[in-house]
C-alpha positions in Angstrom: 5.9 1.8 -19.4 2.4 3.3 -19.1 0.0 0.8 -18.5 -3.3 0.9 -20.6 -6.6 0.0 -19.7 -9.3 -0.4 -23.3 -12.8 -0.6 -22.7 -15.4 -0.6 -25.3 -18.2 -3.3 -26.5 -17.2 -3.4 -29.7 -13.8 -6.3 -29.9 -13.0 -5.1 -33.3 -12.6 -1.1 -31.7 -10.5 -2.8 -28.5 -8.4 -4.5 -31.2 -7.5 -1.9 -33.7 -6.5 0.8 -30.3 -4.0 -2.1 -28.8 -2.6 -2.5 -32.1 -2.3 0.9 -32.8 -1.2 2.0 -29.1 1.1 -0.7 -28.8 3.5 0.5 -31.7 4.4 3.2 -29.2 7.6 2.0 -27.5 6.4 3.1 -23.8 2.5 2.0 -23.7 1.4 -1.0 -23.0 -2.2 -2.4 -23.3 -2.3 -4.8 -20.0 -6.1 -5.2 -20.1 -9.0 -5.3 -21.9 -13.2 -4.7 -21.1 -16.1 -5.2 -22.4 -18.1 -3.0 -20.0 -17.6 -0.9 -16.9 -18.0 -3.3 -14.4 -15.0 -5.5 -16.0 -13.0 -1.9 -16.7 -13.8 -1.4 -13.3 -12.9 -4.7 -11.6 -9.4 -3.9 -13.9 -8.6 -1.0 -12.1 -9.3 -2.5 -9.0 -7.0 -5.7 -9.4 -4.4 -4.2 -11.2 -2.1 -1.4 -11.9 -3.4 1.0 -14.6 -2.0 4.1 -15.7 -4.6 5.9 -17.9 -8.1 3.8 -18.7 -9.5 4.4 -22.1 -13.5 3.7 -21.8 -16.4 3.9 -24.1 -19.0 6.3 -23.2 -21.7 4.0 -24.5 -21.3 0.1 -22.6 -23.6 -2.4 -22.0 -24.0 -3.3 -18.2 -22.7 -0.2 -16.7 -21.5 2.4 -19.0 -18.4 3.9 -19.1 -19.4 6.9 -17.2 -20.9 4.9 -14.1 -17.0 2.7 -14.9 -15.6 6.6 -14.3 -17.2 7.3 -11.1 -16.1 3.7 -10.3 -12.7 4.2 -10.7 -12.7 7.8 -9.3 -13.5 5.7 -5.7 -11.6 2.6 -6.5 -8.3 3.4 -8.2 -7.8 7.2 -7.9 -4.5 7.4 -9.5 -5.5 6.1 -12.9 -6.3 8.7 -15.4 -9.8 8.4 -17.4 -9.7 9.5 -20.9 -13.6 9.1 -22.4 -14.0 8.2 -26.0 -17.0 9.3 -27.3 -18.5 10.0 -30.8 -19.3 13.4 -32.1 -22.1 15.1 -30.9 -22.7 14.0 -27.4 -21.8 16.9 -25.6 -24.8 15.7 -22.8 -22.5 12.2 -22.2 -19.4 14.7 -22.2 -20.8 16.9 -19.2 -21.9 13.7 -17.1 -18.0 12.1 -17.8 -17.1 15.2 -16.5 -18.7 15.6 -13.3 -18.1 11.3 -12.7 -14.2 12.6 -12.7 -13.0 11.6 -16.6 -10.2 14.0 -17.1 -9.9 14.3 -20.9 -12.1 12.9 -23.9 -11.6 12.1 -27.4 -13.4 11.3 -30.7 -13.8 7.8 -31.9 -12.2 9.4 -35.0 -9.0 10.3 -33.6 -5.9 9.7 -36.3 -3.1 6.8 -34.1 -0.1 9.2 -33.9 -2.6 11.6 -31.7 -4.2 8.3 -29.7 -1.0 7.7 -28.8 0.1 11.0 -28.3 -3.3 11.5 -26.3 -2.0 8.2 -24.0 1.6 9.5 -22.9 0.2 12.9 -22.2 -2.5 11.4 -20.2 0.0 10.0 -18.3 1.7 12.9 -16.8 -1.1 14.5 -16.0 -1.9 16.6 -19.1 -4.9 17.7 -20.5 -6.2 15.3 -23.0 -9.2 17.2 -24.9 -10.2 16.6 -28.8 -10.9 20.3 -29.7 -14.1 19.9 -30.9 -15.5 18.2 -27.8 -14.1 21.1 -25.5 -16.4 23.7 -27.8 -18.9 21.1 -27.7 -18.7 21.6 -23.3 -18.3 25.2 -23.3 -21.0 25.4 -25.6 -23.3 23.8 -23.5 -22.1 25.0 -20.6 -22.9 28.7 -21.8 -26.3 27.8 -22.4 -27.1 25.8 -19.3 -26.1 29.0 -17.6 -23.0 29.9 -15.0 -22.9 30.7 -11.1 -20.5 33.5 -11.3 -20.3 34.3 -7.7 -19.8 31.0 -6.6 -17.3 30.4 -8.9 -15.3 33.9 -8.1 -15.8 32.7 -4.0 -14.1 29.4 -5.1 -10.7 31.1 -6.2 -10.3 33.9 -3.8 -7.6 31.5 -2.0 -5.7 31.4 -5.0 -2.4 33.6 -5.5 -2.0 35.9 -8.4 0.1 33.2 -9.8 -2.3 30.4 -9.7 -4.9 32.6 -10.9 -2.6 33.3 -14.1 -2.1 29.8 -14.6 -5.9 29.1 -13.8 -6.6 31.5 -16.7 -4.2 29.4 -19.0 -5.4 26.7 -18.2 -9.2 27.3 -19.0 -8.0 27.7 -23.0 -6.4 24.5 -23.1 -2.7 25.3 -23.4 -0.6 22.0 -21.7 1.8 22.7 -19.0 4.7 23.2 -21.2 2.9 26.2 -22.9 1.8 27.6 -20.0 5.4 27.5 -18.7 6.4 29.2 -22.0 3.9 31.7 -21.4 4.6 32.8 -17.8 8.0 32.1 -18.2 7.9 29.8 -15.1 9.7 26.1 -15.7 6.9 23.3 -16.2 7.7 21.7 -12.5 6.6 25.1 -11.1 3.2 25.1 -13.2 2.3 21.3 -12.4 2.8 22.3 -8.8 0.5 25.4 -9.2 -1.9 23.5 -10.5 -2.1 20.6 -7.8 -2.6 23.3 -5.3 -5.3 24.8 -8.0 -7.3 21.5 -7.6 -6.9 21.2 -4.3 -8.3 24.6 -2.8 -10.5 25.1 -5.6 -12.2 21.8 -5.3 -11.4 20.3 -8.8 -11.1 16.9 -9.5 -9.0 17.2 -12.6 -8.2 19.8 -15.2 -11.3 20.1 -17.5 -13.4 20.9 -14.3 -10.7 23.7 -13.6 -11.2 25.2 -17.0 -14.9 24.8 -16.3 -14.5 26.6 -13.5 -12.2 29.8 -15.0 -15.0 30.4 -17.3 -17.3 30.6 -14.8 -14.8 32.9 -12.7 -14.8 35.1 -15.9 -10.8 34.6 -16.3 -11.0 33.8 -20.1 -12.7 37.4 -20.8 -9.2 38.9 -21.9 -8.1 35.4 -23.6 
């Protein structure tokens, strides 16, 4: 079963995502939050999978909660849920360690979906939040250089997946595309995080735009 975390300060929103979450046979909602310090303490004191926070929490806010359980409870996945248009909370998530975000509006088959993916590892991005990101990104600027010295260590292989990676495909597709089996591309990518620096997946595709690996894509 994977173990679900819902935080958000709103009981009616924590109610309607067990119920809908919860007619998936393999998720289970096994706590509830009101704000990050209780998400937090969750984590902490008990075995999550993949924590589901609100961006915007009273008391400590679901970023601060992120960074929280980045140090306290490193294997549980962070998926943000946030509402359209704040692609400045989306950036901050992303640097506290979330590894995938979604809109408040997201239909329940692709919440659920969004969960078991989550779980494994995969990325967990609502499309119109990752052009939000890039968006953003582009106009803050990019250290090209520092990002090109950051994957000189990686193999021609990694680098491939690397590129994939940075448009969003999920592992299977990348498999498909490299014609590699999907055990051989989650293992790239471990060692992609690892000697790169990353903390999760969206920071990696971060980082291959920076690199200038999506130019061809």
């Amino acid at each position: 079963m994977i173990r679900v975390l819902v935080a958000d300060d709103e009981a009616l929103m924590r109610v309607g995502i067990r119920l809908i979450l919860e007619n998936a046979d393999d998720i289970e909602v096994v706590a509830e939050a009101g704000d990050g310090l209780e998400a937090a303490a969750a984590c902490r004191t008990q075995d999550i999978d993949v924590a589901l926070l609100d961006i915007q929490m009273p008391t400590r806010d679901g970023i601060a909660a992120a960074e929280d359980i980045a140090r306290l409870s490193p294997r549980t996945c962070v998926v943000m849920l946030t509402a359209f248009g704040e692609e400045a909370s989306v950036t901050r998530a992303l640097r506290a360690g979330a590894s995938g975000f979604l809109l408040k509006d997201t239909g329940p088959a692709e919440l659920i979906r969004a969960v078991q993916l989550a779980a494994k590892g995969e990325p967990v991005l609502a499309p119109r939040i990752t052009r939000q990101l890039l968006e953003r990104h582009v106009r803050s600027g990019r250290d090209t250089e520092a990002a090109v010295r950051r994957i000189e260590e990686l193999t021609p292989a990694e680098r491939d997946v690397l590129r994939l990676l940075g448009t969003g495909l999920s592992n299977a597709e990348i498999a498909d595309q490299l014609y590699m089996s999907a055990g051989t591309v989650k293992a790239h990518i471990s060692r992609i995080l690892t000697r790169t620096g990353c903390a999760n997946r969206v920071q990696a595709a971060v980082l291959a735009h920076d690199a200038g690996l999506l130019t061809d894509c």
